[in-house]
Backbone as CSV, one residue per row, in Angstrom:
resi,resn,N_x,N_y,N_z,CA_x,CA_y,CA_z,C_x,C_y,C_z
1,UNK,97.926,171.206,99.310,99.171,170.503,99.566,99.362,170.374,101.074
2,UNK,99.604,169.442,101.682,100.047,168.887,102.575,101.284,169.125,103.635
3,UNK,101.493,169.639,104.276,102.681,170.135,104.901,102.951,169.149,106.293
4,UNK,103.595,168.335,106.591,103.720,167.651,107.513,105.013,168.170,108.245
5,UNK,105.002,167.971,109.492,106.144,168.574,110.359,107.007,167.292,110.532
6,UNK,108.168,167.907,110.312,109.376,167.388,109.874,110.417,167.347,111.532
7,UNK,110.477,166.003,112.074,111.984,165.739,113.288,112.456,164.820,112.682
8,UNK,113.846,165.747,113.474,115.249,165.333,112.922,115.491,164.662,114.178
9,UNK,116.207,163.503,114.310,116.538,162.483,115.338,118.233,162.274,114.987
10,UNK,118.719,162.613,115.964,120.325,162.506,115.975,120.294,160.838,117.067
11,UNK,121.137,160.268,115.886,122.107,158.837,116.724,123.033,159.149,116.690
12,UNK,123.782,158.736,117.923,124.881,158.680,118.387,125.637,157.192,118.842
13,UNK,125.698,156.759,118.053,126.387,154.897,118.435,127.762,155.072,118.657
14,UNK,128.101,154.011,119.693,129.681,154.269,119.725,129.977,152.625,119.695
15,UNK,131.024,152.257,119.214,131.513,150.825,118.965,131.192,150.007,119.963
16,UNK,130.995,150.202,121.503,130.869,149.085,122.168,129.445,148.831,122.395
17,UNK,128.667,149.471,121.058,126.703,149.427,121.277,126.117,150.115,121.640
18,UNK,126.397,150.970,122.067,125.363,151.882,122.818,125.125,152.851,122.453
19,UNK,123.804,153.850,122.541,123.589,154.820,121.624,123.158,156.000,122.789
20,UNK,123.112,156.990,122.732,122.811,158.249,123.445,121.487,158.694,123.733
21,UNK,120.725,158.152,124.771,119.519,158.975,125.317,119.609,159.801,125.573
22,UNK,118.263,160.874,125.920,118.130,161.857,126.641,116.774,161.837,127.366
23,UNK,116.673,162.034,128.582,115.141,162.443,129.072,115.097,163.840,129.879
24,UNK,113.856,163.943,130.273,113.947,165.470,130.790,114.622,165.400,131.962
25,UNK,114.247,163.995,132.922,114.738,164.029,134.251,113.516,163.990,135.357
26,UNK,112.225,164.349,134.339,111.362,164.752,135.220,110.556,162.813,135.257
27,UNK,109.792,162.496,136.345,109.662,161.198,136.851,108.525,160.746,135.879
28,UNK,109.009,159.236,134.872,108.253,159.200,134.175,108.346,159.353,132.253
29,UNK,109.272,160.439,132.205,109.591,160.893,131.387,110.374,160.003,130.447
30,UNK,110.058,159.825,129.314,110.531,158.651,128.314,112.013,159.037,128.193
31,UNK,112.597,158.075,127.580,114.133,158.243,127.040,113.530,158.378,125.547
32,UNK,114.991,159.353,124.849,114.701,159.833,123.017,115.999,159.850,122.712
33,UNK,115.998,159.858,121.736,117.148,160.068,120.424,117.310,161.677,120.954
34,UNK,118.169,162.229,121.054,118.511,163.393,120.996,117.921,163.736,119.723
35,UNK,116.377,165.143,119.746,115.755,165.220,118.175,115.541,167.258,118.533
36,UNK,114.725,167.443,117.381,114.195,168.702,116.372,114.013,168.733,116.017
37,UNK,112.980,169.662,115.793,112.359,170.479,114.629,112.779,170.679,113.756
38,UNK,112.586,170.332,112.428,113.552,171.169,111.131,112.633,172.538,110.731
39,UNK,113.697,173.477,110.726,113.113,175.015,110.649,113.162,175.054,109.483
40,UNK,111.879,175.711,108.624,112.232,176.310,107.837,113.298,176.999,106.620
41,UNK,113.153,176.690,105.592,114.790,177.168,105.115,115.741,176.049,105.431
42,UNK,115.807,175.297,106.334,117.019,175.407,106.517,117.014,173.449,106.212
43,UNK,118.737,172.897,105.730,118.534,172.011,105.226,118.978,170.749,106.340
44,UNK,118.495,170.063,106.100,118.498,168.715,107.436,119.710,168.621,107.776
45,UNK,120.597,168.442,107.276,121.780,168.609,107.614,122.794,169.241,108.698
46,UNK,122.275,170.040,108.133,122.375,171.888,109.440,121.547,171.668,110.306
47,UNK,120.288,171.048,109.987,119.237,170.726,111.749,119.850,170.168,112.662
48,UNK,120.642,168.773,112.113,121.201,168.058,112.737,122.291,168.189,113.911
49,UNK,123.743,169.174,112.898,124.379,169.807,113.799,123.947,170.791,114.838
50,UNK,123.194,171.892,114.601,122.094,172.569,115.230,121.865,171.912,116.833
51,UNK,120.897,170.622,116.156,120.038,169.693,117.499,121.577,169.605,118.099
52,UNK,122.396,168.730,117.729,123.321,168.019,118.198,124.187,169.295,119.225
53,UNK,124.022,170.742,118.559,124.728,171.401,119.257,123.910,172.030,120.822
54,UNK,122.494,172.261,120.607,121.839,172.374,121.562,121.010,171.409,122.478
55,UNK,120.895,170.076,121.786,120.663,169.095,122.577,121.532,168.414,123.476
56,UNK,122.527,168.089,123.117,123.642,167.013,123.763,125.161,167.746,123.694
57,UNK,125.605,169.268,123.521,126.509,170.294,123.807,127.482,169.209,122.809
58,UNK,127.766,169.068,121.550,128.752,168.698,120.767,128.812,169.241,119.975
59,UNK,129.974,169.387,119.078,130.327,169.559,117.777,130.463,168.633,116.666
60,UNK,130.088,169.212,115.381,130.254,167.945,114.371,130.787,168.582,113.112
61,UNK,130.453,167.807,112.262,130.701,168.377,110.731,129.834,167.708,109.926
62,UNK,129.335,168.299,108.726,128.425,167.950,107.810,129.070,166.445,107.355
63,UNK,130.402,166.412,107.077,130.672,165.020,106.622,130.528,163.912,107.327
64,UNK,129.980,164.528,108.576,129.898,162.768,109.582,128.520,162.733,110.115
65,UNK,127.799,163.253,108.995,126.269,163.115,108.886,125.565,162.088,108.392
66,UNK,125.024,161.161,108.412,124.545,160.153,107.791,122.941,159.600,107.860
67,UNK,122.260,159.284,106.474,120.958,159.345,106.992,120.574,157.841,107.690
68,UNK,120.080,157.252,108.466,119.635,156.065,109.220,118.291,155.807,108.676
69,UNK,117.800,156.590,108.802,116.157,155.801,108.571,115.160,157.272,109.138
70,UNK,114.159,156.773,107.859,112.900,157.759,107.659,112.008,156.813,108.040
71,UNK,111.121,157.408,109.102,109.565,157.264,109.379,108.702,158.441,109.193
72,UNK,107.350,157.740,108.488,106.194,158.291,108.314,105.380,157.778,109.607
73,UNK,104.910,158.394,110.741,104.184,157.718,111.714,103.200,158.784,111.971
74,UNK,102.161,158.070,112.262,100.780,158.576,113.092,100.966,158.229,114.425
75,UNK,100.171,159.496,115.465,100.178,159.307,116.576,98.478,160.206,116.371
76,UNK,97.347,159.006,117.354,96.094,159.833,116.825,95.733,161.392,117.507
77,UNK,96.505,161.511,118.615,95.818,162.597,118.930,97.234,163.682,118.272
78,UNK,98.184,163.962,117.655,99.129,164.866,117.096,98.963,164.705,115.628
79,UNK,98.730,164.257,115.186,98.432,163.367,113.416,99.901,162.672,113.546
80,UNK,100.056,163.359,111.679,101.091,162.342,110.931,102.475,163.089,111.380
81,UNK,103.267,162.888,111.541,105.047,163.473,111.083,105.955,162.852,110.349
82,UNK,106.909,163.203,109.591,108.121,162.643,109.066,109.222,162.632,110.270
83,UNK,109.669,161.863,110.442,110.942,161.605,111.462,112.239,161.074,110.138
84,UNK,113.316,161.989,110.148,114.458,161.438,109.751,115.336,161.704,110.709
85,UNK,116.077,160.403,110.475,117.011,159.737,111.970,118.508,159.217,110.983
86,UNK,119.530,160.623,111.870,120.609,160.743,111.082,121.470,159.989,112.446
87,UNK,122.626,159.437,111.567,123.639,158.905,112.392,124.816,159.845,112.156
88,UNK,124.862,160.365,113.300,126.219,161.399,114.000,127.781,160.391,114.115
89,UNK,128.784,160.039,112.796,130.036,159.550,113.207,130.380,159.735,114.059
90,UNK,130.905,161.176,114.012,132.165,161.618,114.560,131.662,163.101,115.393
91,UNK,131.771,163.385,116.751,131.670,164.458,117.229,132.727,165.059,118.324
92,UNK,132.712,166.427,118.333,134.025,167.004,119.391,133.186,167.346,120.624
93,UNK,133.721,167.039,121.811,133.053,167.289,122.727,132.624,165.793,123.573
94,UNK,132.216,166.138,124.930,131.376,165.181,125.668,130.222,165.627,125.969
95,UNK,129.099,164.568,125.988,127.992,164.930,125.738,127.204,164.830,126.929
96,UNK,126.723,166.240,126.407,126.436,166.929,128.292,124.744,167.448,128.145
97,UNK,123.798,167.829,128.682,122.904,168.107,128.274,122.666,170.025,127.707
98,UNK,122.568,170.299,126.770,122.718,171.783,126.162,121.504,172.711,126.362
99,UNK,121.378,173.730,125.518,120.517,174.385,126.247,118.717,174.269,125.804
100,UNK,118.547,172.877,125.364,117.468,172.551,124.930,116.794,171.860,126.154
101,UNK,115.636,172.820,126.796,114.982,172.601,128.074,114.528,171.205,128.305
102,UNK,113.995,170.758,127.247,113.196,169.488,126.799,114.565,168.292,127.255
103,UNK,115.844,168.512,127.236,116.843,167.209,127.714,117.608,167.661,129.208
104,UNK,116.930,167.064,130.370,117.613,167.266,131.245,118.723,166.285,131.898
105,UNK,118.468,165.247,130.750,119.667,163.985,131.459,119.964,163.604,130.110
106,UNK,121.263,162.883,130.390,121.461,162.171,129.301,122.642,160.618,129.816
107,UNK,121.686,159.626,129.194,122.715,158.714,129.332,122.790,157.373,127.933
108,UNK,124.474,156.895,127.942,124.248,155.905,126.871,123.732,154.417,127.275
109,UNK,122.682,153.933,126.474,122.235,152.314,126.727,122.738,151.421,125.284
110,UNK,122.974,150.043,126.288,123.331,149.376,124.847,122.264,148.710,123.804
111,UNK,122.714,148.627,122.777,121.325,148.885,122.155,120.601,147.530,122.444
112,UNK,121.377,146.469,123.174,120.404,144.650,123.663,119.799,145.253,124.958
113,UNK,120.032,146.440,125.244,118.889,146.665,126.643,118.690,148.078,126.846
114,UNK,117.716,148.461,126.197,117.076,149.775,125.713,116.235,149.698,127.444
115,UNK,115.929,151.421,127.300,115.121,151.394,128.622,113.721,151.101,128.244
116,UNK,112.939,150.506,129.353,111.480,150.256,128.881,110.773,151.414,128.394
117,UNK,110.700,152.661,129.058,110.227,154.042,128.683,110.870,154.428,127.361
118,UNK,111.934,153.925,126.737,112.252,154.647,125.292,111.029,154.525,124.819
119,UNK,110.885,155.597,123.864,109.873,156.388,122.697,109.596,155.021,121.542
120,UNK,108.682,155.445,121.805,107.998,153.863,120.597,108.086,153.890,119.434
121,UNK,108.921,155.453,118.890,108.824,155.810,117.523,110.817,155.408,117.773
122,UNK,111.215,155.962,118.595,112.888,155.488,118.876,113.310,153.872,118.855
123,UNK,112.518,153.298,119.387,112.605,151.884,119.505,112.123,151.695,118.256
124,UNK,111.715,151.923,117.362,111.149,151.198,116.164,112.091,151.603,114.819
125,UNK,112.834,152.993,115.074,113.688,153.454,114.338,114.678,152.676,114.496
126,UNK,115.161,152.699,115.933,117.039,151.842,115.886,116.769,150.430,116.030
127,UNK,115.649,149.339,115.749,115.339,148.576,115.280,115.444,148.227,114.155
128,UNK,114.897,148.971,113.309,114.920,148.932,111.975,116.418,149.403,111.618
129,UNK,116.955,150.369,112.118,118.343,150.470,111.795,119.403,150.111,112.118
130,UNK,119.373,149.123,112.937,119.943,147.997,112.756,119.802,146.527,111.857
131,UNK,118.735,146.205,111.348,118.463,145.255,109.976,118.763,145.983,109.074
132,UNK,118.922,147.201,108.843,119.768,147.739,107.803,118.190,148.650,106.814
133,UNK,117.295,148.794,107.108,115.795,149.031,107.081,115.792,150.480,107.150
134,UNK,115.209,151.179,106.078,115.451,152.479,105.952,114.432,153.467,105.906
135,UNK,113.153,152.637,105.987,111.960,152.819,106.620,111.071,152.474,106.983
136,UNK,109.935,152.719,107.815,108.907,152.286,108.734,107.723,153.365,108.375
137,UNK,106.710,152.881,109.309,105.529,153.772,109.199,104.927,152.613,110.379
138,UNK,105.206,153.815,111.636,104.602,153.478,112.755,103.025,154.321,112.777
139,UNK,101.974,153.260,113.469,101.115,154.410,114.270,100.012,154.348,113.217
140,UNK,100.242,153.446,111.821,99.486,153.693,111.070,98.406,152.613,111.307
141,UNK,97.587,152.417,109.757,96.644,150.723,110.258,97.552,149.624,110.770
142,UNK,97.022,149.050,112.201,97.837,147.992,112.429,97.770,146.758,111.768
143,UNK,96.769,146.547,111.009,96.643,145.483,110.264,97.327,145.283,108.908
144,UNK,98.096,146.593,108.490,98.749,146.808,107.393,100.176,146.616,108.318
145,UNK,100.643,146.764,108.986,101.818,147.344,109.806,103.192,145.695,108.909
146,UNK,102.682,144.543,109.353,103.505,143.734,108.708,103.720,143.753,106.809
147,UNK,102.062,144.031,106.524,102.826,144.566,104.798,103.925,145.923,104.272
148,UNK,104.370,146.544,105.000,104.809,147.567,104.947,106.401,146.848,104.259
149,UNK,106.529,147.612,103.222,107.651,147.157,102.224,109.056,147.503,103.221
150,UNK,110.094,146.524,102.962,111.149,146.962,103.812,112.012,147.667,102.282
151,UNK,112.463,148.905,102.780,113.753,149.535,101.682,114.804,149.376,102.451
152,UNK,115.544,148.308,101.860,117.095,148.366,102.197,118.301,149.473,101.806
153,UNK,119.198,149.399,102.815,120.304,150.132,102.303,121.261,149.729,101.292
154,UNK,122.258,150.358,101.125,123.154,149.829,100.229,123.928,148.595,100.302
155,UNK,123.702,147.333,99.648,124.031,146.032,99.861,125.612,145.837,99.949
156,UNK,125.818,145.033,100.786,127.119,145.663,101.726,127.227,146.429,102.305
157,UNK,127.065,147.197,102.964,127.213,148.509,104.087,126.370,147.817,105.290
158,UNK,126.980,147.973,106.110,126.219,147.495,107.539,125.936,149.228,108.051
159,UNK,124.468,149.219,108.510,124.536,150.589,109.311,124.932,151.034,110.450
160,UNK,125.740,150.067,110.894,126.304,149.553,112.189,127.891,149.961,112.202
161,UNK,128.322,150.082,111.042,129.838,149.949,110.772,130.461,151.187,110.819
């Protein structure tokens, strides 16, 4: 059996478009979704608040958890991972960088002008989650990459809203 390592990707959108980077700070260094590891035991949910509490210093609640979009992606020299990419409603706090070494800056971009350095697995997630697209599979055969079935969300619901 197969065990693939599992990140959790926290969005943070706020009504006027823009969603919450983080980079280390160091020169070079891509912009990301505020993300983690899911530990063991423990259920995505709780990763989320977790990341959200040590990545970007906020508070939340399980009810303003929401899932965005699952990727299956290959990267050849790390293999395969699952990426699920939750959308954060509602949080207490301003978002500051926490005590997760890996985010030394943080700033919001709107999502019509992403930075060129965002993460190619980030750009392909809040792409897709914005058409309302609930999963991808980056990194895999590129010649398959356009057959890849789109799963929609729930008809009516904008993931935007």
């Amino acid at each position: 059996m197969t065990q693939l390592p599992i990140d959790v990707h926290v969005l943070m959108w706020r009504a006027d478009g823009s969603v919450l980077l983080g980079c280390s700070g160091e020169p070079d260094s891509p912009w990301r979704l505020p993300w983690g590891e899911l530990h063991g035991h423990e259920p995505a949910i709780e990763a989320v608040l977790r990341i959200a509490d040590d990545t970007v210093s906020v508070m939340a609640m399980a009810a303003h958890v929401w899932l965005a979009h699952v990727a299956h992606h290959h990267y050849g020299d790390t293999g395969e991972r699952v990426g699920l990419f939750f959308r954060l409603t509602h949080w207490r706090g301003m978002p500051t960088p926490g005590r997760d070494q890996r985010v030394g800056r943080l700033q919001w971009h709107h999502l019509d002008a992403l930075p060129e350095s965002l993460a190619a697995l980030d750009r392909e997630a809040l792409a897709r989650w914005q058409d309302n697209d609930m999963y991808s599979e980056l990194g895999w055969n590129p010649q398959r990459m356009g057959a890849v079935p789109r799963l929609r969300g729930i008809a009516g619901f904008r993931a935007s809203s």
